[in-house]
C-alpha positions in Angstrom: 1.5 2.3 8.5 0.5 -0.3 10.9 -1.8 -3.2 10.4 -3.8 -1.5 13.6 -3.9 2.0 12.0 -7.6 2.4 9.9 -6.5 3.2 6.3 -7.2 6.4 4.7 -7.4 8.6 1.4 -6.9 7.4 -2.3 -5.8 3.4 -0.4 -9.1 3.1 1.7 -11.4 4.7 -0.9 -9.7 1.8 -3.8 -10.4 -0.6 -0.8 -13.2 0.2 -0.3 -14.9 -0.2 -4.3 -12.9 -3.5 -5.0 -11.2 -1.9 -7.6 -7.8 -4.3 -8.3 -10.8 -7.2 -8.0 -12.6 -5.3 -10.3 -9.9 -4.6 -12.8 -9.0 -8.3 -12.6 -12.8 -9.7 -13.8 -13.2 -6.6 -16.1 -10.1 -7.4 -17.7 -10.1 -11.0 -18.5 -13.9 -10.6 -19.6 -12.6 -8.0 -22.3 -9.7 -10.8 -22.9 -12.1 -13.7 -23.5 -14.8 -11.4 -25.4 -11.9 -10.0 -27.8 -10.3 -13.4 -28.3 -13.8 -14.7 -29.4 -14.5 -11.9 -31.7 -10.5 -13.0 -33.0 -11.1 -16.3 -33.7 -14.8 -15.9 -35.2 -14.3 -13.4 -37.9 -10.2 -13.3 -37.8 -8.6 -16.9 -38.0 -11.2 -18.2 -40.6 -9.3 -15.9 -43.1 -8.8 -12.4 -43.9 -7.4 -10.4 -46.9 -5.9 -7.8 -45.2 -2.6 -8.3 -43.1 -2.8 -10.2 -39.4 -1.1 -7.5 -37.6 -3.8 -4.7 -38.2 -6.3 -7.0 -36.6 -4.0 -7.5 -33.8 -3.7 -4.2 -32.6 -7.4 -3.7 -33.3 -7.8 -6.4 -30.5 -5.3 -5.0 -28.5 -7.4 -1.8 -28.3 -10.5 -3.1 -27.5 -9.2 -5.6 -25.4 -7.7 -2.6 -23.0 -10.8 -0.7 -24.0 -13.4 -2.5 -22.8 -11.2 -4.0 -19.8 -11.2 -0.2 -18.5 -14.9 0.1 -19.1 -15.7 -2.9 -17.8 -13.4 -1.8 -14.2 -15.5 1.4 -14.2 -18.6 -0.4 -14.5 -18.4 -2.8 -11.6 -16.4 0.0 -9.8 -19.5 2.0 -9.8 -21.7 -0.8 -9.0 -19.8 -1.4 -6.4 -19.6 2.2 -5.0 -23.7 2.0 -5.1 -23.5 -0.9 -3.1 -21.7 0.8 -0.8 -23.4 3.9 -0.5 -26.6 1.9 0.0 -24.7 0.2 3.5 
């Protein structure tokens, strides 16, 4: 496809809602909240082994990174139903 030729389906429609900018700010929010929650109540000290907590933060670091994307996703949808 052309730089002239309008975009359309599934590419104009992700376009459209911002969603790789989305999933960027979605993600690295989800990274900095679930390194914070890592080194507030993880580093100090635990008695259970490091490596269950780190795949704990794994999963709620890609958790809430995909909530977060469908969030401002739909946010941004409204916004763009609104125009």
């Amino acid at each position: 496809m052309s730089q002239s030729e309008p975009q359309s389906g599934k590419a104009a429609m992700v376009a459209a809602l911002n969603v790789p900018r989305n999933a960027k700010i979605g993600f690295v929010l989800a990274g900095l909240f679930t390194a914070g929650l890592f080194a507030l109540f993880v580093l100090p000290g635990t008695q259970r082994p490091t490596g269950f907590y780190v795949a704990l933060a794994f999963v709620l670091a890609t958790s809430l990174g995909g909530l977060l994307t469908a969030l401002f996703t739909a946010v941004s949808a409204v916004r763009l139903a609104r125009r």
